[in-house]
C-alpha positions as CSV (number, residue, x, y, z in Angstrom):
1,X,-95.0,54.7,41.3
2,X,-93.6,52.1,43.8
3,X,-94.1,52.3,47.5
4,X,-90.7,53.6,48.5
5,X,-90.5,54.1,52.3
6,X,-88.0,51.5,54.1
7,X,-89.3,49.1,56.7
8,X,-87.9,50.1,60.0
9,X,-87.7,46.0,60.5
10,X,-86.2,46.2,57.1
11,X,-84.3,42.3,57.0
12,X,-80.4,42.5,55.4
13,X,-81.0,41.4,51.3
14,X,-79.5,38.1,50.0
15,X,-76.4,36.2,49.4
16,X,-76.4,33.2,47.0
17,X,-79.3,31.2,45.2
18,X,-82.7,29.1,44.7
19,X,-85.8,30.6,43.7
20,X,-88.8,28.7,42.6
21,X,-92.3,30.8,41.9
22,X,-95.2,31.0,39.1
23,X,-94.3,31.4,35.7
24,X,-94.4,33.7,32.9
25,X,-96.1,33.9,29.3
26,X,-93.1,32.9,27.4
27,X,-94.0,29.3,25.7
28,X,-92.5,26.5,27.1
29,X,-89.2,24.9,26.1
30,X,-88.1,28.1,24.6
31,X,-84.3,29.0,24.5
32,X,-83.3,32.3,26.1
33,X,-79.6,33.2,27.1
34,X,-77.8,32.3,30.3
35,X,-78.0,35.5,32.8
36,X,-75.2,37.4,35.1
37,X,-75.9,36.6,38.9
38,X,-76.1,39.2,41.4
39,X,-75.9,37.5,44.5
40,X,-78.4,39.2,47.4
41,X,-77.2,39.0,51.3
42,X,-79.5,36.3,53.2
43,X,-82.4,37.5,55.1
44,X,-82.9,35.9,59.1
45,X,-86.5,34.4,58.2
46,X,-86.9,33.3,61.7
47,X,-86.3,36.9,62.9
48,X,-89.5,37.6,60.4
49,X,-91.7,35.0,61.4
50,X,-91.2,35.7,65.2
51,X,-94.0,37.6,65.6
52,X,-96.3,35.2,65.0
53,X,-95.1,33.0,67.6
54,X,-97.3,33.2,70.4
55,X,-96.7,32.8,74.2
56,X,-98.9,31.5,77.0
57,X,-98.0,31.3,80.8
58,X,-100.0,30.0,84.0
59,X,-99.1,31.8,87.4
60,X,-98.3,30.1,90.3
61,X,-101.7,31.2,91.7
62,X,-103.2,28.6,89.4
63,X,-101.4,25.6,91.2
64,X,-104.6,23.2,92.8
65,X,-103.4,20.8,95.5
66,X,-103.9,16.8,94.5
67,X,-104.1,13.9,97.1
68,X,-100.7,12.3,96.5
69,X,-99.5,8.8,95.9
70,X,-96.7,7.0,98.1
71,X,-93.8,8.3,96.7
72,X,-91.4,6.2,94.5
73,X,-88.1,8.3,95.2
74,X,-85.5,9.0,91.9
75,X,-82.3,9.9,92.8
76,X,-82.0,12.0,95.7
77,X,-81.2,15.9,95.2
78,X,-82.3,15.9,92.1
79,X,-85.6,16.9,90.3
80,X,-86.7,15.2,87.1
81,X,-88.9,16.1,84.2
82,X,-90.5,13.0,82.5
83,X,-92.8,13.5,79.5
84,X,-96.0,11.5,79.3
85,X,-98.9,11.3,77.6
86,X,-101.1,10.0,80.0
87,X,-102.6,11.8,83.3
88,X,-101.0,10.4,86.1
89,X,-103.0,8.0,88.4
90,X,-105.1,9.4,91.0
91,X,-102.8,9.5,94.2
92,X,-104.1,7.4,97.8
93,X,-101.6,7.7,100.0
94,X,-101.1,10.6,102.3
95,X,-98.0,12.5,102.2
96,X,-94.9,11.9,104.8
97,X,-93.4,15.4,105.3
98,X,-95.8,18.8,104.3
99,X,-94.6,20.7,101.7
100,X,-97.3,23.6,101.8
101,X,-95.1,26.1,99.3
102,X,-95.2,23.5,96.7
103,X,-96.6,25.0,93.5
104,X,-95.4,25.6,89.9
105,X,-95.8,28.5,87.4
106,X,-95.9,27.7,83.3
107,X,-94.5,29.3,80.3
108,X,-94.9,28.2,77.1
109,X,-94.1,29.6,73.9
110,X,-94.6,28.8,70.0
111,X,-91.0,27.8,68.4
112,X,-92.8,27.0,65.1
113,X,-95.7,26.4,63.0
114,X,-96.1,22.9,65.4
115,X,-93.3,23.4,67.9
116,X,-93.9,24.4,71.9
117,X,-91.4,25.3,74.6
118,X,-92.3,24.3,78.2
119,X,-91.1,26.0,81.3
120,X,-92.0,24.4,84.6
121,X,-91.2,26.9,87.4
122,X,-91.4,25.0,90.8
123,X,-91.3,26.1,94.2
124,X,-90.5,23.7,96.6
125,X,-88.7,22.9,100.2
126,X,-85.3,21.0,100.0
127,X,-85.6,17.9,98.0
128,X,-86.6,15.9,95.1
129,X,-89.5,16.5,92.6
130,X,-90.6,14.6,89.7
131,X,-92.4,16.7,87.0
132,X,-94.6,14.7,84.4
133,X,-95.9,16.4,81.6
134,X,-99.1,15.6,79.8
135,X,-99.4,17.6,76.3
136,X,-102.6,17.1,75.4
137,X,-102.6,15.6,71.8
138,X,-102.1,11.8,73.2
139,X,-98.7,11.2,72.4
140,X,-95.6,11.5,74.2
141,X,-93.6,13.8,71.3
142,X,-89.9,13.8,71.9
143,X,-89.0,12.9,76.1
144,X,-87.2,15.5,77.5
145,X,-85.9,15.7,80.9
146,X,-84.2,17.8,83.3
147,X,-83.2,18.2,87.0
148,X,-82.7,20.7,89.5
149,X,-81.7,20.7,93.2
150,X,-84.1,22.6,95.4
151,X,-87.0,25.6,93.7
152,X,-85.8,26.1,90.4
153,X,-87.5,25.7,86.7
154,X,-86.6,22.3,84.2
155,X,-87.9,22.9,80.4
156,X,-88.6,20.8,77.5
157,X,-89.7,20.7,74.0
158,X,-92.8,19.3,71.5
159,X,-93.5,19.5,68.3
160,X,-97.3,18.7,67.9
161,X,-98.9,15.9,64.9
162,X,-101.6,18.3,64.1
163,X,-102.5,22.0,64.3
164,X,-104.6,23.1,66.6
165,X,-105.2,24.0,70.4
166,X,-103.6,21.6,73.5
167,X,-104.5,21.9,77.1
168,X,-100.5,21.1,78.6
169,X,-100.8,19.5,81.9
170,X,-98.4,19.2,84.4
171,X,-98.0,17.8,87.9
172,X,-95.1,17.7,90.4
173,X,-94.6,15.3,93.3
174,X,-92.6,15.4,95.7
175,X,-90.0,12.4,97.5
176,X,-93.1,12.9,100.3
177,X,-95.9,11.9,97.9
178,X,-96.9,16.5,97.9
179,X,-98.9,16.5,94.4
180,X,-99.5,19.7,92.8
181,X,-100.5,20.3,89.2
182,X,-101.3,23.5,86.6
183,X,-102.4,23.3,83.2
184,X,-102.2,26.0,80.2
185,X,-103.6,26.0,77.3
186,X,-101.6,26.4,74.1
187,X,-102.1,27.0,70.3
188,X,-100.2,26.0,67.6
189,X,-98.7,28.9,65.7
190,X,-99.0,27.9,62.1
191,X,-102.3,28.1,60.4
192,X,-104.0,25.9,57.5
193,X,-106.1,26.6,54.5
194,X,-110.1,26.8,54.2
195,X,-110.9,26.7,50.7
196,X,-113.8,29.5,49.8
197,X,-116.1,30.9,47.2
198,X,-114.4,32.7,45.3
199,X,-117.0,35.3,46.9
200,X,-117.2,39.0,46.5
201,X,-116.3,40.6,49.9
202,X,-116.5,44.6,48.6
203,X,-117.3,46.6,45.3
204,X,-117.1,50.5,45.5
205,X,-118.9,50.7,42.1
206,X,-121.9,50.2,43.2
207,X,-121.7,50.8,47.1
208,X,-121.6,47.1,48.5
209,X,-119.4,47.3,51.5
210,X,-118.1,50.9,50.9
211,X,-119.1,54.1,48.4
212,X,-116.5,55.0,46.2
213,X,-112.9,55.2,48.0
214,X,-111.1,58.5,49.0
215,X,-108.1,60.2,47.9
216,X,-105.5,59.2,50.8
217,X,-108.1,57.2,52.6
218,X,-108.5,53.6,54.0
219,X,-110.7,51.6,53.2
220,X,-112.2,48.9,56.0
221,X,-113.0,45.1,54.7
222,X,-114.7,43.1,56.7
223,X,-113.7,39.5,56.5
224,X,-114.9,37.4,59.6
225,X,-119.0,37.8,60.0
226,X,-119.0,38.3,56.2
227,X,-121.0,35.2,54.1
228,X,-120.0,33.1,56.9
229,X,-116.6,33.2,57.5
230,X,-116.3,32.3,61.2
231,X,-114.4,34.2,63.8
232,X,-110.3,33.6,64.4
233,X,-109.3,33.5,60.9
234,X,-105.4,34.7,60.9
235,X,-105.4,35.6,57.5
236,X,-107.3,36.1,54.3
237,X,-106.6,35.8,50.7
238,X,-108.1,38.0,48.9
239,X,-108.1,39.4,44.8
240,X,-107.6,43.4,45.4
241,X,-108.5,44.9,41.7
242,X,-108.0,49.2,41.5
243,X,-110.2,50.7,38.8
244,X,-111.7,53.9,37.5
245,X,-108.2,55.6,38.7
246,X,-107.8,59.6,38.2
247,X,-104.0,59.9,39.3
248,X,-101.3,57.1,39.6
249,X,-100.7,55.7,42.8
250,X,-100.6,52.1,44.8
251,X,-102.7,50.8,47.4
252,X,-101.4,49.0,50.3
253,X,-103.1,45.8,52.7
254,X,-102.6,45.1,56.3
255,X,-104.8,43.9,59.0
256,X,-107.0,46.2,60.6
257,X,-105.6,47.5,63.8
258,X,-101.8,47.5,62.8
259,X,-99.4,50.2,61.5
260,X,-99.7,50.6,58.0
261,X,-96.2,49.0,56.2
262,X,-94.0,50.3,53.9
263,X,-95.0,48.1,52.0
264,X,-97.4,48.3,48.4
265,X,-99.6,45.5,46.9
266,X,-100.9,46.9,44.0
267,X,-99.3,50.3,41.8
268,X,-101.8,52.0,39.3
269,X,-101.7,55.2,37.4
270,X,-104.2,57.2,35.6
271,X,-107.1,55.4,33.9
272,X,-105.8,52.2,34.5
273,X,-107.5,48.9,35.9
274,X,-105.4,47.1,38.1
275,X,-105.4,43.6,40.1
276,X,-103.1,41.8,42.5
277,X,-104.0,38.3,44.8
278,X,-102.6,38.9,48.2
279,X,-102.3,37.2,51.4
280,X,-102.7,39.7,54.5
281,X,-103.0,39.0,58.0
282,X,-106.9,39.7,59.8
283,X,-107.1,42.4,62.1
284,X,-108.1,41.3,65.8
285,X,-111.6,42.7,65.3
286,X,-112.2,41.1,61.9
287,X,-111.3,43.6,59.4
288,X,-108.4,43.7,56.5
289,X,-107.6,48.1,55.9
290,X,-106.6,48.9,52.1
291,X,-104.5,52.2,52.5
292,X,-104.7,54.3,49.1
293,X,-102.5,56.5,48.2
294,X,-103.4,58.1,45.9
295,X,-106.0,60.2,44.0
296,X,-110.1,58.8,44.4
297,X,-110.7,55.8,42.8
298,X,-112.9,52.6,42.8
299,X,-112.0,48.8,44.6
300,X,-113.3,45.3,44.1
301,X,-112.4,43.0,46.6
302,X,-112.8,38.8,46.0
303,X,-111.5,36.2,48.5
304,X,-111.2,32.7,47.3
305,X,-110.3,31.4,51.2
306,X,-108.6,31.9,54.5
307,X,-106.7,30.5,57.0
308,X,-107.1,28.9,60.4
309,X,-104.9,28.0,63.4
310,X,-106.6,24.7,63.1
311,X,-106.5,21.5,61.2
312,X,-107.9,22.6,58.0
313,X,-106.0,22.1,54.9
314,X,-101.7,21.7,54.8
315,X,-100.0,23.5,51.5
316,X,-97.2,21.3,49.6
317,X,-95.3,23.4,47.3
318,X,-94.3,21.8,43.2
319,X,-91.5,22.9,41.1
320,X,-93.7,25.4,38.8
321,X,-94.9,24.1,35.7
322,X,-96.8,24.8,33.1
323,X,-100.6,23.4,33.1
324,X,-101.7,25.2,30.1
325,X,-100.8,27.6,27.0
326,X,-103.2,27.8,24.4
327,X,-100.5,29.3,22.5
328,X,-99.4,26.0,21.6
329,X,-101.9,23.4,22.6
330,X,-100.0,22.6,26.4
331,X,-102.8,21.0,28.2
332,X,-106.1,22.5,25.7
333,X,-106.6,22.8,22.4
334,X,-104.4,25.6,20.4
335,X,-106.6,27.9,19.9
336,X,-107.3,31.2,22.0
337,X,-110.5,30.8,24.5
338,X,-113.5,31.8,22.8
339,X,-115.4,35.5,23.8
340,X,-117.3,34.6,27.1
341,X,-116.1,31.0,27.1
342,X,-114.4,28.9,29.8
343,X,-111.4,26.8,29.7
344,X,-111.0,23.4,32.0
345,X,-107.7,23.0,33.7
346,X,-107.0,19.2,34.8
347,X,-105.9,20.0,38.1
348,X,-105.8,16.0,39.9
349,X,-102.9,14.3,38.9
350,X,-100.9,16.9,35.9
351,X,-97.9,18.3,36.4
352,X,-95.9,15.3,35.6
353,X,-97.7,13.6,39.0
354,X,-96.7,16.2,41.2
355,X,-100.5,17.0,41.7
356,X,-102.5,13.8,43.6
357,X,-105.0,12.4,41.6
358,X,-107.1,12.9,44.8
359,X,-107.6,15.3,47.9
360,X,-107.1,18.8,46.4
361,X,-109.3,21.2,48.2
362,X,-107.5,24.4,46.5
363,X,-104.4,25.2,44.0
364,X,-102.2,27.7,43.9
365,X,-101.5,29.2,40.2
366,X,-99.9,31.9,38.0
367,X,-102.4,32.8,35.4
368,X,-101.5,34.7,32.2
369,X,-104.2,36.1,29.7
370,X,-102.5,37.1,25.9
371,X,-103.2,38.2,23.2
372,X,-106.6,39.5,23.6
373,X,-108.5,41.4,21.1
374,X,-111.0,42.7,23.4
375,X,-110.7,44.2,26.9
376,X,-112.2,41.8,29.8
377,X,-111.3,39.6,32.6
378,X,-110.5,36.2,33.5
379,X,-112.2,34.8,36.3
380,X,-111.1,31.4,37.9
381,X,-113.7,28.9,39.9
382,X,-113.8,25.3,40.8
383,X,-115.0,22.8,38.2
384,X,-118.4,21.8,37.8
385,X,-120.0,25.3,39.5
386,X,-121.3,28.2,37.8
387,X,-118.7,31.1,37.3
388,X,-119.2,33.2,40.4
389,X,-119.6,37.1,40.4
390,X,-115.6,37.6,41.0
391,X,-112.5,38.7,39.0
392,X,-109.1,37.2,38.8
393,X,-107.1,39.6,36.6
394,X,-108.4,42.4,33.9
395,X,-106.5,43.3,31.1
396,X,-106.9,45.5,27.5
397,X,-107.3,44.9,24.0
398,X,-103.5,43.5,23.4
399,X,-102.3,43.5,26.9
400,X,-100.3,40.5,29.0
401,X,-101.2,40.9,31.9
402,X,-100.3,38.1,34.9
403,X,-102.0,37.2,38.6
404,X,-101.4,35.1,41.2
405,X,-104.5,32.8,42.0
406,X,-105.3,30.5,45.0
407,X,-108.3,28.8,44.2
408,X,-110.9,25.9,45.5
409,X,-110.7,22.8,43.3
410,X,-114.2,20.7,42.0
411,X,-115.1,17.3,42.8
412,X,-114.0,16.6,39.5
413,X,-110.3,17.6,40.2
414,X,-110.8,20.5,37.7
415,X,-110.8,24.0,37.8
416,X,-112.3,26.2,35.0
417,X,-110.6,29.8,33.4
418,X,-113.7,32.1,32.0
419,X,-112.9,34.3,29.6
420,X,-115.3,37.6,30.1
421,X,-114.5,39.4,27.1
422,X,-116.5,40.3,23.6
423,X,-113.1,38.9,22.3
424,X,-111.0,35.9,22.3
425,X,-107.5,35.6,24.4
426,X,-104.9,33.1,25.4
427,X,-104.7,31.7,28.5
428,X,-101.3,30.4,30.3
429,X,-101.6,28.7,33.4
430,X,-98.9,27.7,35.9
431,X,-98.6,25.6,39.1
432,X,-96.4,26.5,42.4
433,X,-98.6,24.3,44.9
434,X,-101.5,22.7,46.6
435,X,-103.6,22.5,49.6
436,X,-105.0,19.2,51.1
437,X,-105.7,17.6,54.6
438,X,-102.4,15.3,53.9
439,X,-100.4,18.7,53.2
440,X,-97.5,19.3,56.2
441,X,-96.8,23.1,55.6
442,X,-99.0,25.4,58.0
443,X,-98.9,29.4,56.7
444,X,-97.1,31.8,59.6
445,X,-98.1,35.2,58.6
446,X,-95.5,38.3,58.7
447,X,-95.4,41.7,59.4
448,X,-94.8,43.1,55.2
449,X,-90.7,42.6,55.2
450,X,-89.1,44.5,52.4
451,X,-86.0,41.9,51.6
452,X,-85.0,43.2,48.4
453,X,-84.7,46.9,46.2
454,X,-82.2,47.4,44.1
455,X,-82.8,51.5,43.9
456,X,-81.8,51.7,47.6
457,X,-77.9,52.1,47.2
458,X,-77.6,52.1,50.8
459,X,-77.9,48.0,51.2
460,X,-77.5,47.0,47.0
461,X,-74.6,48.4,45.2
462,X,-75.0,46.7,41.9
463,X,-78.0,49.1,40.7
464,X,-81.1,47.5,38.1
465,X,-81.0,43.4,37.3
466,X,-79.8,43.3,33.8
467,X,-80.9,42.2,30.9
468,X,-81.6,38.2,30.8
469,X,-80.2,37.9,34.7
470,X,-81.1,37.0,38.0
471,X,-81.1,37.5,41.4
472,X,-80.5,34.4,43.4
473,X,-81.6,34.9,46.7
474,X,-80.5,32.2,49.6
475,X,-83.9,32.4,51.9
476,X,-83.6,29.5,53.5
477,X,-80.4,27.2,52.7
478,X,-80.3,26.5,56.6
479,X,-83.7,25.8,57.6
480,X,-85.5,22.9,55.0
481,X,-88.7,22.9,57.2
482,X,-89.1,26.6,55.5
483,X,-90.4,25.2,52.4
484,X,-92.5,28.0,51.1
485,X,-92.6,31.8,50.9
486,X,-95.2,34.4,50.0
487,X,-93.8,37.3,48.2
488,X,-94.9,40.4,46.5
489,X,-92.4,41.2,43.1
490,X,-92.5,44.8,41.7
491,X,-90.7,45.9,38.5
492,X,-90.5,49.3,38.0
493,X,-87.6,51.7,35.6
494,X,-88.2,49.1,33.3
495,X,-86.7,49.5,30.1
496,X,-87.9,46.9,28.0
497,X,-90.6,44.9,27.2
498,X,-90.3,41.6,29.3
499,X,-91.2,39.3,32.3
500,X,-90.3,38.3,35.7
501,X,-89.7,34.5,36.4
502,X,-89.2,33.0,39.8
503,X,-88.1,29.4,40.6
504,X,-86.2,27.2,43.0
505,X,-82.2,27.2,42.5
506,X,-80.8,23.5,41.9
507,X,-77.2,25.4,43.2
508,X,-75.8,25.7,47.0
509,X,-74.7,28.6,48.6
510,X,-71.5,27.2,49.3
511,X,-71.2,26.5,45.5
512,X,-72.1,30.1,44.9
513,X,-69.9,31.1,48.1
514,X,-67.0,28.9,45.9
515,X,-67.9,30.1,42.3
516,X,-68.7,26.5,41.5
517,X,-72.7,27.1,40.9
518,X,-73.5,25.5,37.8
519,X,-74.7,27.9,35.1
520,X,-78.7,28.5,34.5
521,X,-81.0,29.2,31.9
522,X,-84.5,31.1,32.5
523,X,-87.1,28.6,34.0
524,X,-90.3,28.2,31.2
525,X,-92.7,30.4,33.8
526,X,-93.5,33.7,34.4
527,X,-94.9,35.3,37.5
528,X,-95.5,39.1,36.3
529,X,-95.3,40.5,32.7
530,X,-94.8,44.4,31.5
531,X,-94.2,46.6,29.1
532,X,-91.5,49.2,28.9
533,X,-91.9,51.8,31.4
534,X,-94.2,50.0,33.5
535,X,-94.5,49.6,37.4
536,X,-96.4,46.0,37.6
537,X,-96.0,44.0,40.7
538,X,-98.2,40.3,41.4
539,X,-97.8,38.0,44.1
540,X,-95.1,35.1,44.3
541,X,-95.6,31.5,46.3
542,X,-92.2,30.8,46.1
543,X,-91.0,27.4,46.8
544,X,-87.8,27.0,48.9
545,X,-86.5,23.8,46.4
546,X,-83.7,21.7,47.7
547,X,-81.4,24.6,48.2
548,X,-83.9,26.9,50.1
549,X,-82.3,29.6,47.2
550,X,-85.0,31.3,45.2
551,X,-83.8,33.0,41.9
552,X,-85.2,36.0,40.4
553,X,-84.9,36.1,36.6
554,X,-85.4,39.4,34.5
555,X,-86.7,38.0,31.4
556,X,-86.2,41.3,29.2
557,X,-83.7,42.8,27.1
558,X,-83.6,45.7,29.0
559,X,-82.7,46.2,32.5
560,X,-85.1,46.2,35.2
561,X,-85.4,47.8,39.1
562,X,-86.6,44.6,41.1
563,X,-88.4,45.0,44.7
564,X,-89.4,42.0,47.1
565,X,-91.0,42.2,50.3
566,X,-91.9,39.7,52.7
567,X,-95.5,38.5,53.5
568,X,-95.7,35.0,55.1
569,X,-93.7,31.5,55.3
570,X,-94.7,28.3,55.1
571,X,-93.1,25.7,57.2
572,X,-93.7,22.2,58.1
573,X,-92.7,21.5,61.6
């Protein structure tokens, strides 16, 4: 069963179109029908990503006293705020006329993933002041200036090059040649990618990191201190897989330390084996909690990386396309992966040249398994390294089952799909993006959102997605430096066989405002894949497109219940 409790920071659903996301096991090319829209109301992402904008101030207290230069007056009565990137000069002359209250207070906080507001609070007798701001990274940013007659405060904005922490600087002189300076020390709110293992972090099974897990209990994972992972990490990703499960239930991830969400990452009911990738913010003390709900049950935790508020890695979201499909010889041979064989995915330079041929420290992918006539798992590791004791998705003799996968990419721009089964299976892989030291987009994590569920009547009216439609949701049609979401999709009440594809909408909102959008057929990629009556839900990097719409397509000739919550954005200034 799905998580049903409502967010109490629940954000207003959608209005109006573009979706982009991995893709399903349907093959490529094929021809499905043209779906009815639903339009969903339009979330405020920046109200969601707020609170992991930081703040930073320096008191007053903090102001030291600097021998002053002879003054070199601006206009009198005013005070002006110059920014500069270099510390000014070291003052000789001694000052005309005391000023002994002279001093000024700092507040600072994070507008973006590189941005910084500056408040310069001065206290000051009568008179003129020049405030010069140095910020630390060794350029000047974007000059701002302001003035003020007598004590008063003058503000100004910078969007920093790189991620990463800046001591600000800032000094104020007087028409008398009074020098006084503060400094506070800022950090960058966005975060960048540390490619990792993929490394086994916990496994109930057989007591490493916890015995076997409670009925109603949470689990504790340790991330930071763990196989190295250093201290500060703001968020993990990690491969949560259920098993050996006596009831059905879901388990839900959050940082340690936090209220639990109403939120779920992975559903499972009886006897099942279950996985889902998800991306969840680090508790201040180290530790991701796994809430389950449900009867006992075992869990195997993998993470293939983290994130840093440092230079590290940048993500740059593709339009999703299909890598592979041994289905029907799209990118391998067509034929199904032999029993405990791997499978090389050219990663460097595919996807029509979306991918550098260069650079790639990780890749973010949809991967499918088909078709298999044994029960197993897939697991998915860089090229050129031995397959590493880690899971990316388990299914059954015949199942389609589908996970998200972030995962480090060789030296030979490969990565490498094993098949751990007594039996053979089709593999489908997908592409949504890519981390590298050129990529601009930094990861702001955010407290688990629910922005879509079409069984709560009280905010959607139009009831389940029908059969062959979608859901375009506008997420960000007025903010293009949002170029990236993650997202958790659950089906449930399905009544059909099908799948769940998610891509970027080439339409406007003002041309679905206007009922002008041009007509769309089902993008050739899946995200998540079930049967009828199931409850399957897998993680989305959805790319904002050119519209900043993301559509939702119900792949099935049935209809489907569709929920969407919130985990993170990525955004590039």
């Amino acid at each position: 069963m799905v998580h049903n409790r409502r967010l109490a920071a629940t954000i207003a659903a959608f209005a109006a179109g573009v979706a982009l996301t991995p893709s399903l096991a349907f093959a490529a090319g094929s021809s499905q029908p043209t779906g009815a829209t639903h339009l969903a109301s339009s979330p405020s992402i920046a109200k969601a990503a707020s609170p992991a904008l930081q703040s930073f101030s320096s008191p007053a207290g903090n102001t030291v006293r600097v021998p002053s230069a002879a003054p070199t007056a601006p206009h009198a009565g005013t005070r002006s705020l110059v920014a500069s990137t270099t510390p000014v000069a070291t003052p000789t002359a001694t000052p005309t006329v005391p000023n002994p209250n002279l001093a000024v207070s700092l507040d600072a906080k994070d507008t973006s993933a590189y941005g910084l507001s500056l408040t310069a609070n001065v206290t000051s007798a009568p008179g003129t002041e020049t405030v010069t701001v140095n910020w630390g990274d060794g350029t000047s940013g974007q000059p701002s200036t302001g003035t003020v007659s007598g004590t008063g405060n003058v503000a100004l904005n910078h969007v920093y090059a790189s991620l990463g922490t800046y001591p600000v600087n800032v000094t104020v002189t007087d028409l008398s040649g009074n020098t006084v300076s503060n400094m506070v020390k800022i950090t960058t709110a966005g975060s960048d990618y540390v490619a990792y293992g993929p490394t086994r972090l916990l496994d109930s099974r057989d007591g490493s990191g916890t015995p076997k897990v409670g009925a109603w209990s949470t689990t504790r994972v340790q991330v930071t201190g763990a196989n190295g992972i250093p201290a500060g990490v703001t968020a993990v990703v990690l491969n949560v897989t259920v098993t050996d499960t006596t009831s059905a239930g879901h388990v839900t991830a959050y940082g340690d330390g936090a209220q639990a969400p109403n939120t779920s990452n992975v559903n499972y009911v009886t006897g099942q084996t279950v996985p889902n990738m998800v991306v969840v913010p680090v508790g201040p003390d180290g530790y991701v909690d796994l809430d389950n709900d449900g009867a006992a049950l075992d869990l195997v935790v993998d993470t293939t990386g983290y994130f840093v508020r440092s230079a590290a890695a940048g993500y740059t979201p593709v339009s999703p396309s299909r890598l592979v499909d041994t289905r029907y010889g799209t990118g391998a041979p067509q034929s199904p992966v032999g029993a405990e064989q791997s499978l090389t995915v050219q990663i460097a330079g595919a996807a029509g040249g979306q991918l550098p041929a260069s650079g790639i420290t990780a890749v973010a992918l949809n991967v499918t398994v088909t078709n298999p006539n044994a029960n197993g798992h897939l697991t998915v590791y860089p090229g050129g390294q031995q397959a590493p004791n880690a899971s990316n998705l388990n299914f059954t003799t015949g199942q389609t089952v589908a996970n998200s996968v972030v995962v480090p990419v060789g030296s030979d721009g490969t990565v490498r799909v094993l098949n751990a089964a007594w039996g053979t299976s089709d593999v489908i892989v997908d592409v949504v993006g890519y981390y590298s030291q050129g990529g601009k987009s930094a990861y702001l994590p955010v407290p688990p959102t629910r922005l879509l569920d079409t069984r709560d009547t009280t905010k959607w009216q139009l009831g389940p997605v029908g059969s062959w439609s979608y859901v375009p949701m506008p997420l960000s049609p007025a903010n293009p430096d949002y170029t990236g979401f993650v997202l958790n999709a659950t089906v449930t009440n399905t009544t059909s066989d099908g799948h769940l594809s998610v891509a970027p909408d080439p339409n406007t909102q003002a041309a679905y405002d206007n009922n002008t959008a041009t007509p769309l057929s089902p993008p050739p990629v899946s995200s998540l894949n079930w049967t009828a009556g199931q409850t399957v839900p897998n993680l989305v990097q959805a790319t904002a497109g050119n519209t900043g719409i993301v559509d939702f397509w119900n792949g099935a000739n049935g209809s489907s219940d569709l929920i969407v919550d919130l985990f993170g954005i990525y955004q590039n200034d």
